[in-house]
C-alpha positions as CSV (number, residue, x, y, z in Angstrom):
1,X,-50.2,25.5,-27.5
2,X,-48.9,26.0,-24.0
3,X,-48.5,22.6,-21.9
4,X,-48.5,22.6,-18.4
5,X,-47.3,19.1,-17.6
6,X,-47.9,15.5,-17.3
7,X,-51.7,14.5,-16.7
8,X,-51.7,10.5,-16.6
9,X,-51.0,7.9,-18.7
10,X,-53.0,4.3,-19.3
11,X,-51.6,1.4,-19.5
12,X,-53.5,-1.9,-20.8
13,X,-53.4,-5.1,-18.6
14,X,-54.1,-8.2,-19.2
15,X,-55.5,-8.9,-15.8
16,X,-56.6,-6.1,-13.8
17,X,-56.2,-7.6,-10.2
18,X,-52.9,-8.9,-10.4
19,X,-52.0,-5.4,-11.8
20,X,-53.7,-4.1,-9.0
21,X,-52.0,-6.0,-6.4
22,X,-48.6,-4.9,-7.8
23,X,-49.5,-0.8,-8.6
24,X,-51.0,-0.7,-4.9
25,X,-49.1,-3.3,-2.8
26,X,-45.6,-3.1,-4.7
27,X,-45.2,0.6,-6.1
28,X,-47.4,2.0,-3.1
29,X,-49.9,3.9,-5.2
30,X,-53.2,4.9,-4.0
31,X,-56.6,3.3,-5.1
32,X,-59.0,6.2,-6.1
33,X,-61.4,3.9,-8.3
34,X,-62.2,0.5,-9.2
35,X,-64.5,-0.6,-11.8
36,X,-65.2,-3.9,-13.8
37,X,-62.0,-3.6,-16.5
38,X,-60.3,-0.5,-14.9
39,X,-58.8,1.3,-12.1
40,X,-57.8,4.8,-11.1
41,X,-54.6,5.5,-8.8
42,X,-52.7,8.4,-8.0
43,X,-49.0,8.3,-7.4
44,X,-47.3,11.8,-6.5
45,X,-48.7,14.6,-8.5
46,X,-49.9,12.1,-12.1
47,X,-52.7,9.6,-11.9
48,X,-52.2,5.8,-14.0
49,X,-55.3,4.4,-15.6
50,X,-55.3,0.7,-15.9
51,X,-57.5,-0.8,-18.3
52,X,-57.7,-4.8,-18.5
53,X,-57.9,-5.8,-22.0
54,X,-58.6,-9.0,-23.5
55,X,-56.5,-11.4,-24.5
56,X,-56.3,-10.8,-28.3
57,X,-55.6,-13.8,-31.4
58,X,-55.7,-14.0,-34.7
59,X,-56.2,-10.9,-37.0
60,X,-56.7,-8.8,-33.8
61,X,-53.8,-6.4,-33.4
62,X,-54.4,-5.8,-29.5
63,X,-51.6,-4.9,-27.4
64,X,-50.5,-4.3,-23.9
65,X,-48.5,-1.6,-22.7
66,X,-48.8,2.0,-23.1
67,X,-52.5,3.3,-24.1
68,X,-51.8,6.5,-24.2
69,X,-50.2,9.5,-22.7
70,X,-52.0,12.8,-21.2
71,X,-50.9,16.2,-20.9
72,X,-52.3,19.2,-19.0
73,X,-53.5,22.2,-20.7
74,X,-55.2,24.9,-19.3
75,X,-59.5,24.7,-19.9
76,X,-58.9,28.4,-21.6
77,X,-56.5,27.1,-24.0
78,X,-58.1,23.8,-25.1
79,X,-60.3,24.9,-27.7
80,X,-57.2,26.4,-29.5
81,X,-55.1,23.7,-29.3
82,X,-57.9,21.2,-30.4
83,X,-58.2,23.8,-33.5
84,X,-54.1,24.1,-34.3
85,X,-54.6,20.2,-34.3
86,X,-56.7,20.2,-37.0
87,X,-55.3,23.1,-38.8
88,X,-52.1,20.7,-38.4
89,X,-54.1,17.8,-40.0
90,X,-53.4,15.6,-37.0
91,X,-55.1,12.7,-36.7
92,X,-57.5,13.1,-34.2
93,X,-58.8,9.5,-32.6
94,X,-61.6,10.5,-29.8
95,X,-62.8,14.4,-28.9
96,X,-62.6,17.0,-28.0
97,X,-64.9,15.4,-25.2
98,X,-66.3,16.5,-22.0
99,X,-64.8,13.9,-19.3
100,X,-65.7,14.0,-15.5
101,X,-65.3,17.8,-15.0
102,X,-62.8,18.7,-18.2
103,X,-62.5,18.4,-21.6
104,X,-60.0,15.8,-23.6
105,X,-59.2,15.1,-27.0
106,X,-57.2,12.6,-28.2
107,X,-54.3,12.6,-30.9
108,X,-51.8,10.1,-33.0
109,X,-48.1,11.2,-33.6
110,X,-46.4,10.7,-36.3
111,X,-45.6,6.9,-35.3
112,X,-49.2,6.2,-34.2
113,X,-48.5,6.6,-30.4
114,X,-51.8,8.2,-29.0
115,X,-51.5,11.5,-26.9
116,X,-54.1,13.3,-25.2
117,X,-54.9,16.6,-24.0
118,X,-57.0,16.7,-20.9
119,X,-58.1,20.1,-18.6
120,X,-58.9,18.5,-15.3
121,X,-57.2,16.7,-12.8
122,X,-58.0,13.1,-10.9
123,X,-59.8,14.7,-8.1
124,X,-62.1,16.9,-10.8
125,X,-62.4,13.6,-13.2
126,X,-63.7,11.1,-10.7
127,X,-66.5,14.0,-9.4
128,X,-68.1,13.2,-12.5
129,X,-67.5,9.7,-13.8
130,X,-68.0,8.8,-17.8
């Protein structure tokens, strides 16, 4: 499986404008897309998702923090790396997918982080938004 370098990564927040306020007006990243509970900016060559989660109590094991991380891979090399996943008996947690213009699926190291490969880039993904 042949990376070819950081995609994005999400991060959950608790409220989305006052995250917005600070990615935008602080760390001076552009606003591609708003929606009701998340938000797509750019910031050099990566893109950072923020998704505004509820507050969670209880039994509920909600966090904030890292969602997940993404990594390019080439569209002609996904559908092998999706199958050396599974050959690896990898948890896979969402995909393989079709997203905006590329394809994604989504992974679980041995620690539970979630990883993700994903074909496109922001420009290609917010074309096409699902």
């Amino acid at each position: 499986m042949e990376i070819q370098g950081f995609n994005h990564i999400t991060i959950n927040v608790k409220d989305l404008e006052v995250s917005l306020n600070f990615y935008v007006n602080v760390l001076n990243m552009t606003l591609v897309h708003q929606g009701r509970s998340d938000a797509y900016l750019e910031w050099g060559g990566a893109w950072v998702c923020l998704i505004e989660k509820p507050i969670y109590s209880g039994a509920s094991q909600g966090y904030m923090g890292v969602d997940h991380v993404a990594f390019s891979i080439l569209k002609k090399d996904f559908q092998d790396a999706v199958e050396h996943l599974q050959h690896e008996d990898v948890p896979i947690v969402r995909g393989p997918v079709q997203r905006g213009q590329g394809w994604s699926v989504n992974f679980l190291d041995p620690d539970g982080t979630q990883l993700e490969l994903h074909t496109s880039n922001l420009k290609e993904r917010m074309k096409v938004w699902n």
